[in-house]
PyMOL commands that place a pseudoatom at each C-alpha (Angstrom):
pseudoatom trace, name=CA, resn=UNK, resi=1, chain=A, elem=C, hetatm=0, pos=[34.894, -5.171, 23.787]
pseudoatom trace, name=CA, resn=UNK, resi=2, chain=A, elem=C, hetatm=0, pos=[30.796, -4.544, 23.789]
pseudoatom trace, name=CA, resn=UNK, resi=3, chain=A, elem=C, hetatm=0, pos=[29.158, -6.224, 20.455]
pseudoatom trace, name=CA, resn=UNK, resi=4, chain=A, elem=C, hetatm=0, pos=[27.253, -3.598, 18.258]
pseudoatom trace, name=CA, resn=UNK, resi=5, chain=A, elem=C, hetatm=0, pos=[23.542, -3.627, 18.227]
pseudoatom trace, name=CA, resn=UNK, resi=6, chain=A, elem=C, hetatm=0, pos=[21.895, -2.548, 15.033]
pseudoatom trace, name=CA, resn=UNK, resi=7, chain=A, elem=C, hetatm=0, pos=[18.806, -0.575, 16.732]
pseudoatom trace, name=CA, resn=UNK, resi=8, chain=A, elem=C, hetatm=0, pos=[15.541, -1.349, 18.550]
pseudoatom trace, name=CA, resn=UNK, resi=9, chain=A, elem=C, hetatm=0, pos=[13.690, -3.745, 16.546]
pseudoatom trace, name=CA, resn=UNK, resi=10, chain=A, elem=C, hetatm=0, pos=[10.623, -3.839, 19.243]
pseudoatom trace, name=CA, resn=UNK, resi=11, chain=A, elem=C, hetatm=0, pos=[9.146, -3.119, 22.159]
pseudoatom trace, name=CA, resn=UNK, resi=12, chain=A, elem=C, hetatm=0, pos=[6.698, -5.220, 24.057]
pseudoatom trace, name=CA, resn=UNK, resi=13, chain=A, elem=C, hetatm=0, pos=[3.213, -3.766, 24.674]
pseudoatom trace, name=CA, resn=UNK, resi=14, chain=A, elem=C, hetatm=0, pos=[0.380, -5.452, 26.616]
pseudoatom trace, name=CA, resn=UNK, resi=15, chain=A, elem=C, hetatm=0, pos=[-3.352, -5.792, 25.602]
pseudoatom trace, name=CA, resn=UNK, resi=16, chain=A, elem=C, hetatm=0, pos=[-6.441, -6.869, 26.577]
pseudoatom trace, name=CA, resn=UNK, resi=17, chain=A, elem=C, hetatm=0, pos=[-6.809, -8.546, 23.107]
pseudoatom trace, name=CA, resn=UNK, resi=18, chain=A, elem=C, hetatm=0, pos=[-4.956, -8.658, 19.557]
pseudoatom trace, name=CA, resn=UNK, resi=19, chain=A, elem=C, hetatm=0, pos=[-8.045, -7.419, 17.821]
pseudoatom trace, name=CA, resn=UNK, resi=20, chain=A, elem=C, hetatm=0, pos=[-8.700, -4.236, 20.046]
pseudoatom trace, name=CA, resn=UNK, resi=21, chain=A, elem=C, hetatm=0, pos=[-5.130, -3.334, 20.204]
pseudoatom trace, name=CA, resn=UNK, resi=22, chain=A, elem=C, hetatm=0, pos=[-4.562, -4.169, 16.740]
pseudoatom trace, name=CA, resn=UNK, resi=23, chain=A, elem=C, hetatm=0, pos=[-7.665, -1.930, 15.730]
pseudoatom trace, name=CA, resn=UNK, resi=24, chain=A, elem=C, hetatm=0, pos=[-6.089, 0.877, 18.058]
pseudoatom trace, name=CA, resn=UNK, resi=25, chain=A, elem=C, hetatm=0, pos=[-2.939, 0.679, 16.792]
pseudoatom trace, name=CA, resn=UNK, resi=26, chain=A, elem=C, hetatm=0, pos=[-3.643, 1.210, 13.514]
pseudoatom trace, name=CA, resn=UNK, resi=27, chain=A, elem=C, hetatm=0, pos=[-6.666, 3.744, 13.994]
pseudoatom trace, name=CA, resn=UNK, resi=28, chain=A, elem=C, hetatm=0, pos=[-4.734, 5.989, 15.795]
pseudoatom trace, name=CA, resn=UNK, resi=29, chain=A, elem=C, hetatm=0, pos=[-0.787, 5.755, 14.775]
pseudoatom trace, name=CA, resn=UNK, resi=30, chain=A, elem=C, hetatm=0, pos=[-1.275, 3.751, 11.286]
pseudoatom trace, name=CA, resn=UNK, resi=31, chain=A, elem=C, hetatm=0, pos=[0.499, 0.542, 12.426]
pseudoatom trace, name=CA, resn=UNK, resi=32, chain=A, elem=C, hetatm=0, pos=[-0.327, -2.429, 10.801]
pseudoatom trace, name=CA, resn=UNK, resi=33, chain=A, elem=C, hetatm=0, pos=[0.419, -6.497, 11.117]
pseudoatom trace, name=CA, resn=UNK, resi=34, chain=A, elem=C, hetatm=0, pos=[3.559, -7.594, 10.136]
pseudoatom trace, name=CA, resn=UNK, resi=35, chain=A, elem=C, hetatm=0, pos=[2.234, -10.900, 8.019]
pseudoatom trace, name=CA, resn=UNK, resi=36, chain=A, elem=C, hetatm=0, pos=[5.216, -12.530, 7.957]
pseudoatom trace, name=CA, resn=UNK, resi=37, chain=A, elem=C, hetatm=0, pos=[5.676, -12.527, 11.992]
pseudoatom trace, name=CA, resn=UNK, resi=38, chain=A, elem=C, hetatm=0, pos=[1.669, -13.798, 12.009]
pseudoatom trace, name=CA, resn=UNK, resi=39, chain=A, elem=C, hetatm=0, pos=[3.007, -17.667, 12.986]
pseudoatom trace, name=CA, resn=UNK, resi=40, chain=A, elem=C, hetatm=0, pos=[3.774, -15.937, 16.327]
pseudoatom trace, name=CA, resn=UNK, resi=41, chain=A, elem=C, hetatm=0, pos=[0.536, -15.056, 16.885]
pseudoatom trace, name=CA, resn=UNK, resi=42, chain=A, elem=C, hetatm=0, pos=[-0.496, -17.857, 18.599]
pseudoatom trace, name=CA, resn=UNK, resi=43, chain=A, elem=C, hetatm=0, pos=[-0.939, -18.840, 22.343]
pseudoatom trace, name=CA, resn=UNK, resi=44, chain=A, elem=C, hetatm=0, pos=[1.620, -16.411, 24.095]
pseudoatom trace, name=CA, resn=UNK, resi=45, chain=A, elem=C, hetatm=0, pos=[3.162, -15.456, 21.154]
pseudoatom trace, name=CA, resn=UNK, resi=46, chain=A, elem=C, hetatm=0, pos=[2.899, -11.881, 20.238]
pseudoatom trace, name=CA, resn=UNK, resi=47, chain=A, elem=C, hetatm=0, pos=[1.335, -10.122, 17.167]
pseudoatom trace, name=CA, resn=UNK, resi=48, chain=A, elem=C, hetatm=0, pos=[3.685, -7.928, 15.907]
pseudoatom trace, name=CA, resn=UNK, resi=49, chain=A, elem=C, hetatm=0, pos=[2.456, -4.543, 14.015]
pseudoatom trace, name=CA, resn=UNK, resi=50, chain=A, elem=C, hetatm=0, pos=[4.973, -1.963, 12.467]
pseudoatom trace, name=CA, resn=UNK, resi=51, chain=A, elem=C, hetatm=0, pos=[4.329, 1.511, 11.739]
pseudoatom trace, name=CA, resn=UNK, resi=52, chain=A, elem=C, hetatm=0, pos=[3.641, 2.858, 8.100]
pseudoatom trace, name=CA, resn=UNK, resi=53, chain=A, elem=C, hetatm=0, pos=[7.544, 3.010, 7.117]
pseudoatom trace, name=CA, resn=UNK, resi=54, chain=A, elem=C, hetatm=0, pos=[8.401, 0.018, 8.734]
pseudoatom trace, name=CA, resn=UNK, resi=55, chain=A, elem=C, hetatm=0, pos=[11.191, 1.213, 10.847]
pseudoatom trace, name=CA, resn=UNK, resi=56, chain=A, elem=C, hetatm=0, pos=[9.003, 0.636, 14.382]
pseudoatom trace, name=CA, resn=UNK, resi=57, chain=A, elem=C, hetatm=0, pos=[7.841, -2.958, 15.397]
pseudoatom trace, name=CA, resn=UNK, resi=58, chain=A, elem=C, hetatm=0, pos=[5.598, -3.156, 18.411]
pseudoatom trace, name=CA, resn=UNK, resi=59, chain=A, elem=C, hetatm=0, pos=[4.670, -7.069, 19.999]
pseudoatom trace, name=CA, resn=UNK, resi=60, chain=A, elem=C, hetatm=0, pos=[0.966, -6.405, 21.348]
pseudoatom trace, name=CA, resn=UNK, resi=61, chain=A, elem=C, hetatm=0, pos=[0.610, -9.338, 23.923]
pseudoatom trace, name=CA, resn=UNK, resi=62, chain=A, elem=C, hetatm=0, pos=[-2.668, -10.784, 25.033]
pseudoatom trace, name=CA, resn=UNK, resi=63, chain=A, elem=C, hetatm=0, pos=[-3.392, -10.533, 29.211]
pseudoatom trace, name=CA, resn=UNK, resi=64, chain=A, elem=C, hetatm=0, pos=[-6.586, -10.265, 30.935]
pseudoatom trace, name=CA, resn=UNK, resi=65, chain=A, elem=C, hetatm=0, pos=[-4.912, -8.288, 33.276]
pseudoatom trace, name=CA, resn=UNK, resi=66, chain=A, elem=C, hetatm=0, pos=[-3.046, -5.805, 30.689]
pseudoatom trace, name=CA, resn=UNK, resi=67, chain=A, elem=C, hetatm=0, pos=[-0.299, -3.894, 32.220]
pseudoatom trace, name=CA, resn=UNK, resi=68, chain=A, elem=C, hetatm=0, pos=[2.230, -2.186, 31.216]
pseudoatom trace, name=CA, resn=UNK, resi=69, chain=A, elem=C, hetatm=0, pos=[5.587, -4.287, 30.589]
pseudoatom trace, name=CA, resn=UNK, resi=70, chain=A, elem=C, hetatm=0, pos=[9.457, -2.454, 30.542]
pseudoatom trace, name=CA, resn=UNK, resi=71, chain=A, elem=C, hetatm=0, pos=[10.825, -5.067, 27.673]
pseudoatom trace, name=CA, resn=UNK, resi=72, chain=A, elem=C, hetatm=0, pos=[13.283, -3.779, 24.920]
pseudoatom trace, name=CA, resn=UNK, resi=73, chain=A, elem=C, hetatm=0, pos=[14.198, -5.722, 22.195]
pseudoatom trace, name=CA, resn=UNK, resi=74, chain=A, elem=C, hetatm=0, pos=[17.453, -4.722, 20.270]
pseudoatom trace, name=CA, resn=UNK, resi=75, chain=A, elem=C, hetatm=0, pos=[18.262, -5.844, 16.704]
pseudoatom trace, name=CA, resn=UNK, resi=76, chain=A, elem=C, hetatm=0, pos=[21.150, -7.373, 15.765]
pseudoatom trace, name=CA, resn=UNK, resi=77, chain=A, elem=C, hetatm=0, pos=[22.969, -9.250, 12.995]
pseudoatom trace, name=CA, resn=UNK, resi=78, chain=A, elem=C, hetatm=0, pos=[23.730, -12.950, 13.580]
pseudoatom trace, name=CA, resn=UNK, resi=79, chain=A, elem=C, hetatm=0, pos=[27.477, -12.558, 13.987]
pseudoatom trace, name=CA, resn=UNK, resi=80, chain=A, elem=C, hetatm=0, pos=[26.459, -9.441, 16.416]
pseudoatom trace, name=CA, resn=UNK, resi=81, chain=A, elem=C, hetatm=0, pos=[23.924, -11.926, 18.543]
pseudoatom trace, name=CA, resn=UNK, resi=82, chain=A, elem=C, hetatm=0, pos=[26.829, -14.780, 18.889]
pseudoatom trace, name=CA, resn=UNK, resi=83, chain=A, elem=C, hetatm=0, pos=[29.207, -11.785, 20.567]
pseudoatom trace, name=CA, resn=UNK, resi=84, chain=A, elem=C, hetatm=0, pos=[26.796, -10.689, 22.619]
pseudoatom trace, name=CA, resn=UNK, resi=85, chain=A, elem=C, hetatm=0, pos=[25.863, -14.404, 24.011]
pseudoatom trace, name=CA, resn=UNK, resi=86, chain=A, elem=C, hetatm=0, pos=[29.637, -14.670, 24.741]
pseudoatom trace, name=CA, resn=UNK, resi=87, chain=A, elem=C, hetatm=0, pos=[29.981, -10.907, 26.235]
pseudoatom trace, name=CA, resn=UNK, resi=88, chain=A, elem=C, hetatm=0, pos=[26.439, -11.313, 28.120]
pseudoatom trace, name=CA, resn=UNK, resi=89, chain=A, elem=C, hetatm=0, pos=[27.944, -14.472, 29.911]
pseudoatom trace, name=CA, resn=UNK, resi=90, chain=A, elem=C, hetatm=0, pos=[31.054, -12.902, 30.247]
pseudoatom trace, name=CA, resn=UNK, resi=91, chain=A, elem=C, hetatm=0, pos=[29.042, -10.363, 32.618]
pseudoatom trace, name=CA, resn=UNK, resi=92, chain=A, elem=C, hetatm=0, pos=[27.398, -13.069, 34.356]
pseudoatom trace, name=CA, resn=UNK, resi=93, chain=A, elem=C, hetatm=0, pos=[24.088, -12.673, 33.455]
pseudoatom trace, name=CA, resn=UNK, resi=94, chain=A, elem=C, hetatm=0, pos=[21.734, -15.664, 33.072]
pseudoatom trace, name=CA, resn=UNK, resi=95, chain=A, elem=C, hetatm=0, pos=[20.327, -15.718, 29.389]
pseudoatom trace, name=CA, resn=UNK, resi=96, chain=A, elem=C, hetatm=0, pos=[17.118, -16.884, 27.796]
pseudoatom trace, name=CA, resn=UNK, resi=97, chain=A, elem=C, hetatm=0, pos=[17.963, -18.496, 24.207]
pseudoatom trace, name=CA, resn=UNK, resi=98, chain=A, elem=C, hetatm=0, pos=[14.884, -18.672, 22.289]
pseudoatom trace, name=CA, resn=UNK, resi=99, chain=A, elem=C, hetatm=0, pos=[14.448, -20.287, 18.858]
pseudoatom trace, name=CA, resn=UNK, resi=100, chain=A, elem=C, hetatm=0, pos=[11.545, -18.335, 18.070]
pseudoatom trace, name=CA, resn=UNK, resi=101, chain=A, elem=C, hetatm=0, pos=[11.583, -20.423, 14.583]
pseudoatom trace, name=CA, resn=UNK, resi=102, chain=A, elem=C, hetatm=0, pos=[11.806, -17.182, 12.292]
pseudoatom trace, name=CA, resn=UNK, resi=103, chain=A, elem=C, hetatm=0, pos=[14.455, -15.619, 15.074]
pseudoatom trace, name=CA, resn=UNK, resi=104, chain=A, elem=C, hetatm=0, pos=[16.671, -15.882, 17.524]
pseudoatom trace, name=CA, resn=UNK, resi=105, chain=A, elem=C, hetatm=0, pos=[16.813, -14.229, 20.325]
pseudoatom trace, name=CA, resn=UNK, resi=106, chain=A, elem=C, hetatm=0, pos=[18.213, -13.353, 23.908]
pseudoatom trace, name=CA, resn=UNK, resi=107, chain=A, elem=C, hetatm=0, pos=[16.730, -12.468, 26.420]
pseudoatom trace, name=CA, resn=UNK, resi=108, chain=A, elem=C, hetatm=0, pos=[18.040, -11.258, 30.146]
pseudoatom trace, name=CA, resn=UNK, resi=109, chain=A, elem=C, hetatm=0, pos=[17.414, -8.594, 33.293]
pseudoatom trace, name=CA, resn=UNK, resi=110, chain=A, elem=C, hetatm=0, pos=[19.141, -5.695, 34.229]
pseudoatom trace, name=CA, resn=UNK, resi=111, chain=A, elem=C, hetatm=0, pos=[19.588, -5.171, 38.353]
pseudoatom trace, name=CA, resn=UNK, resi=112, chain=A, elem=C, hetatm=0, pos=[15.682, -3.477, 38.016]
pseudoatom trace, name=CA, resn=UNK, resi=113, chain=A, elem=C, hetatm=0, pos=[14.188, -6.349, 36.652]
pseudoatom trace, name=CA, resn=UNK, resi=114, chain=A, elem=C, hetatm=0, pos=[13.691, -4.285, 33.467]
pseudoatom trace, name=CA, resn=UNK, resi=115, chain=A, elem=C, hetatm=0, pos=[13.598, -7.062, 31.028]
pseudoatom trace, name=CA, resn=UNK, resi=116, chain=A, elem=C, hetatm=0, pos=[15.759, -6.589, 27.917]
pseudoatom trace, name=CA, resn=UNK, resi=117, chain=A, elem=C, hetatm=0, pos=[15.694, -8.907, 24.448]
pseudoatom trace, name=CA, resn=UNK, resi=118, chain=A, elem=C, hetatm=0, pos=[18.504, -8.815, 21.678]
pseudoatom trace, name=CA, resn=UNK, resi=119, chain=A, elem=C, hetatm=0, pos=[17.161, -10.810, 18.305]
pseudoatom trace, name=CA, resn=UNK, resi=120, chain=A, elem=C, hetatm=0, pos=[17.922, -11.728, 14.893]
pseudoatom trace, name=CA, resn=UNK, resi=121, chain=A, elem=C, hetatm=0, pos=[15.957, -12.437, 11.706]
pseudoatom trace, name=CA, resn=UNK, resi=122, chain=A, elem=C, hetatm=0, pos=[19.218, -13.866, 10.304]
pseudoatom trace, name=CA, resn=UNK, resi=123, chain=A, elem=C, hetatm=0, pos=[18.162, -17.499, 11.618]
pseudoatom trace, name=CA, resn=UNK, resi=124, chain=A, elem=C, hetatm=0, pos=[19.658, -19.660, 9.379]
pseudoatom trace, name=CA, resn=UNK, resi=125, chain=A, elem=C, hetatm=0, pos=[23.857, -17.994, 10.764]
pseudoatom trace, name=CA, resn=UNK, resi=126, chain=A, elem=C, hetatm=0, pos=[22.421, -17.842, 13.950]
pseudoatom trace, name=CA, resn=UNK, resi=127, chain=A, elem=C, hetatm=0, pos=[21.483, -21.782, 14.237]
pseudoatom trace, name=CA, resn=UNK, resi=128, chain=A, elem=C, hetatm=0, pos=[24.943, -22.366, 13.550]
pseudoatom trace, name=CA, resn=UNK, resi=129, chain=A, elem=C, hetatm=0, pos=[25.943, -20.596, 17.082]
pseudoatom trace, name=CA, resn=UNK, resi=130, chain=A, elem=C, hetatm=0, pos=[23.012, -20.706, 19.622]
pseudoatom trace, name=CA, resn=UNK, resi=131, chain=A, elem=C, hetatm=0, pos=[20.829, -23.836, 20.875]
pseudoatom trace, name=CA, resn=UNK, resi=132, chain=A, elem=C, hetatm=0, pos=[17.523, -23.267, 22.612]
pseudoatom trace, name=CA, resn=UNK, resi=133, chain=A, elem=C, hetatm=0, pos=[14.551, -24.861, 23.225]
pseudoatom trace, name=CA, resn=UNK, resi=134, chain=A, elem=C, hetatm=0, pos=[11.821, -24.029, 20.705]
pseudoatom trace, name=CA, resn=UNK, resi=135, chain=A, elem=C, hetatm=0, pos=[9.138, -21.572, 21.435]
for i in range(1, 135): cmd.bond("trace and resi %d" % i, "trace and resi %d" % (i + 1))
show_as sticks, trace
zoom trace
């Protein structure tokens, strides 16, 4: 049986910088930072914005070369991202587990190389069923 996913919680959006795109963002379609995501905002890390009601995330990354990126990034409840570990290896897909310290999350290809991402903000349930290395 397929594991439920709650919705999209994010997709991944590349910038030239955080400031510009963040000023963009929220110029033209009201978005702003999600503080509690900020510790992300480091390095590689993204800098997630949401719009006004909070139901769309977008993670603006930083490239000197911007281009656009195909990533996806489901939501799902910890008992939903343990199934779908299980059911994603079941398929024989190679995973990405990433302990994203506030998250957990999957991360895998289709055929396409169309890069897909399921996560959870349940971390503390999660820890108890997936092992990564820390991002």
């Amino acid at each position: 049986m397929i594991p439920a996913i709650t919705g999209i919680d994010h997709v991944h959006v590349s910038v030239a910088n955080w400031a510009d795109g963040e000023q963009w963002y929220e110029q033209v379609l009201g978005y702003k930072r999600v503080d509690a995501l900020m510790p992300w905002a480091v390095g590689n890390g993204p800098l997630t914005i949401e719009s006004p009601d909070g139901g769309v995330h977008l993670a603006l990354f930083e490239s000197d070369k911007p281009k656009p990126i195909t990533a996806i990034a489901f939501k799902a409840t910890a008992a939903e991202i343990a199934a779908w570990k299980t059911h994603l290896e079941d398929q024989g897909l190679n995973l990405r587990i990433a302990d994203h310290k506030l998250a957990w999350s999957l991360y895998f290809y289709d055929p396409w190389e169309n890069m897909y991402e399921i996560t959870t903000y349940e971390y503390d349930e999660a820890s108890k069923h997936l092992k990564a290395k820390r991002f």
